[in-house]
MARPA-248991 format. One line per 3 residues: their letters; for each residue z, y, x of C-alpha. Coordinates in steps of 0.02 Angstrom, whole numbers, m for minus. Example, Ala and Ser with C-alpha at 12.3 -4.5 7.8 and 13.67 -1.06 7.14 Angstrom:
BEGIN
AS = 390:m225:615 | 357:m53:684
END
This chain:
BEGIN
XXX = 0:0:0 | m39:180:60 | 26:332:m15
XXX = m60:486:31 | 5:678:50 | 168:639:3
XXX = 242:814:23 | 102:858:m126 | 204:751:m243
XXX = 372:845:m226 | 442:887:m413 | 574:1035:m432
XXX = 669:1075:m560 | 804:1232:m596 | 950:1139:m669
XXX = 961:991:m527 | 884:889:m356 | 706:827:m426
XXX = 687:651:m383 | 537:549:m363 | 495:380:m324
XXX = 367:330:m215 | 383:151:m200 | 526:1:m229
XXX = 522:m160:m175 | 653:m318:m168 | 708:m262:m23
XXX = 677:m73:25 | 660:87:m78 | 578:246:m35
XXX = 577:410:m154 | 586:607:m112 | 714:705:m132
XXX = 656:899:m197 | 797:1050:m176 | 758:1240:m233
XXX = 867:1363:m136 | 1056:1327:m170 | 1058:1160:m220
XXX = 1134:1012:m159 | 1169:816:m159 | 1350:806:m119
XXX = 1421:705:3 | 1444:513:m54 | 1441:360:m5
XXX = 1332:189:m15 | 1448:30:45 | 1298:m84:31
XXX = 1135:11:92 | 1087:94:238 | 980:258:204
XXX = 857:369:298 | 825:549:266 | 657:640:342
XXX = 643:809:307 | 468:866:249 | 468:1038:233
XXX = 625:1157:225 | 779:1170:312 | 948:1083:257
XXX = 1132:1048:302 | 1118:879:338 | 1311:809:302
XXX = 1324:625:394 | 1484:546:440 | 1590:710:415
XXX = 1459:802:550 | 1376:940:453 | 1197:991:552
XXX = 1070:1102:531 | 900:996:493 | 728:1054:457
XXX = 551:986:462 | 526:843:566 | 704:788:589
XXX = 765:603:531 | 959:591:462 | 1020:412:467
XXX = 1164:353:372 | 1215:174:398 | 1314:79:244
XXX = 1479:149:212 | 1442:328:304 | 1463:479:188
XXX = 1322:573:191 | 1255:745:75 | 1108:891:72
XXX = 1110:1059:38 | 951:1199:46 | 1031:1353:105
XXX = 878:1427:60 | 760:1513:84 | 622:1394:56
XXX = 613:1236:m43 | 665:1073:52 | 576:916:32
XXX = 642:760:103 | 595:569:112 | 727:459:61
XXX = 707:286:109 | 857:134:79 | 896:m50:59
XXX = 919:m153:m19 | 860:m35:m160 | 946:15:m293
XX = 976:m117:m449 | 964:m48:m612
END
């Protein structure tokens, strides 16, 4: 499977962090995560999945393990099972990021 200009698919919405899936199998799951100015995914944790963040476009605070760092395009934030981990756009631009985990989420 290829999925092309992902950035192009980024929803955003003014009331919370868009969310879109790109693809989920058995055993991985990747989506984007889509932040106007301001908003944020708070810090929580997974105890059974390890999850990657790649920023797109945009800058963030990138919250992983208690460390709070300044990201932006191009950087990877890794957050093994069990690590606390959280977003935020300080703004000014919108932030985009790839959001890849397993096992994925059951529903």
């Amino acid at each position: 499977m290829v999925i092309r200009n992902i950035a192009a698919r980024a929803e955003f919405s003014d009331s919370k962090m868009g969310k879109v899936q790109l693809a989920a199998g058995e055993h991985l799951y990747a989506g984007m995560n889509c932040f106007l100015p301001g908003q944020e995914h708070a810090a929580h944790v997974h105890p059974n999945q390890d999850k990657l963040y790649y920023v797109l476009a945009g800058t963030a605070l990138a919250e992983a393990g208690g460390e709070v760092t300044e990201v932006s395009a191009g950087d990877l934030i890794l957050a093994p099972a069990g690590v606390s981990h959280g977003l935020k756009n300080p703004g000014p631009q919108p932030l985009s990021v790839l959001v890849v985990f397993g096992p994925p989420p059951r529903r």
